[in-house]
C-alpha positions as CSV (number, residue, x, y, z in Angstrom):
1,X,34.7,-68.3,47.0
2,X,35.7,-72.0,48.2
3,X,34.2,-74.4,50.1
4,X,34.9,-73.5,53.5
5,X,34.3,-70.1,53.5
6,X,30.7,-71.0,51.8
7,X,29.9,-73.1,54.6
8,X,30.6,-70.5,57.2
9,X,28.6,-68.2,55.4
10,X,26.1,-70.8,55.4
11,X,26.1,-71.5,59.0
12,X,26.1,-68.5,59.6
13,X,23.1,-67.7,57.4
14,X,21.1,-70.8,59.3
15,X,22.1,-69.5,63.0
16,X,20.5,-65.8,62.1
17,X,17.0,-67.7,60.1
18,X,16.7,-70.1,63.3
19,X,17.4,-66.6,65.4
20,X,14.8,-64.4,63.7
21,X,12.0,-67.5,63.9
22,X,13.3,-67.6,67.4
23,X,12.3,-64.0,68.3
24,X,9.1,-64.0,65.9
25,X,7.6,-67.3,67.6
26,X,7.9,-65.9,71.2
27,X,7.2,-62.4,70.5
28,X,3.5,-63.8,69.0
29,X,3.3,-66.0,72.1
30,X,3.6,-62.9,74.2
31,X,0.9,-61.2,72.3
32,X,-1.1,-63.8,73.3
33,X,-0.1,-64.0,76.5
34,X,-0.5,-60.6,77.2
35,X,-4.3,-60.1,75.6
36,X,-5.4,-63.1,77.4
37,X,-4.2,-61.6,80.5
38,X,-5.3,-58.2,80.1
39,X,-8.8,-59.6,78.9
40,X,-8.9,-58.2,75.3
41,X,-9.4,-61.8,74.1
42,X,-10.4,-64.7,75.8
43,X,-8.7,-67.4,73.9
44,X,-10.3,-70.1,75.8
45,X,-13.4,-69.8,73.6
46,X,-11.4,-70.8,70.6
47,X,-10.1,-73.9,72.7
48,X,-13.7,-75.3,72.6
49,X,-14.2,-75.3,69.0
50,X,-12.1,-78.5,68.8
51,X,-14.7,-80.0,70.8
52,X,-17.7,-78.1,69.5
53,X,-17.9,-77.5,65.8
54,X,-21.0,-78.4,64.5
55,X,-23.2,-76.0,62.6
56,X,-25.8,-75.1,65.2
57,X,-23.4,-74.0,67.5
58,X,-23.6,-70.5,69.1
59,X,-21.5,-68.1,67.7
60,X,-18.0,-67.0,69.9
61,X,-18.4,-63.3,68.6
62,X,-21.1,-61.0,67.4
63,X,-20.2,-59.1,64.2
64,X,-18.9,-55.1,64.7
65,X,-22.1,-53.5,63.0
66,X,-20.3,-50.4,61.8
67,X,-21.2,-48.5,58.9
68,X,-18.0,-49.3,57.6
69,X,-17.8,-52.6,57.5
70,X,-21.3,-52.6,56.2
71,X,-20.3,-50.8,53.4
72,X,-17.5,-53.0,52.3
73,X,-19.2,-56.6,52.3
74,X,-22.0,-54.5,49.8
């Protein structure tokens, strides 16, 4: 293989990695877009911990009290 046609391969390597971080990044920005919007999770809440993060603080979330989940932290 000689040096030109490993750089090709190689840029062509790059443009599909930068592609595929592309889609990954906006796809998860979507997600978030879309729960926030449909009111599944209120992301907000999570904005005010930067601001609020000291011990005594109310919790953002109760715990699920399942019997399931109760039987795995056990």
């Amino acid at each position: 293989m000689d040096y030109e046609t490993l750089l090709t391969v190689q840029g062509y390597a790059k443009f599909f990695l930068i592609l595929a971080v592309f889609i990954i990044f906006y796809s998860y920005a979507y997600s978030i877009y879309k729960r926030q919007k449909t009111g599944e999770r209120d992301f907000e809440k999570y904005s005010k911990l930067v601001h609020d993060d000291s011990s005594v603080s109310m919790p953002l979330e109760e715990r699920k009290k399942d019997k399931d989940i109760d039987n795995k932290e056990k």
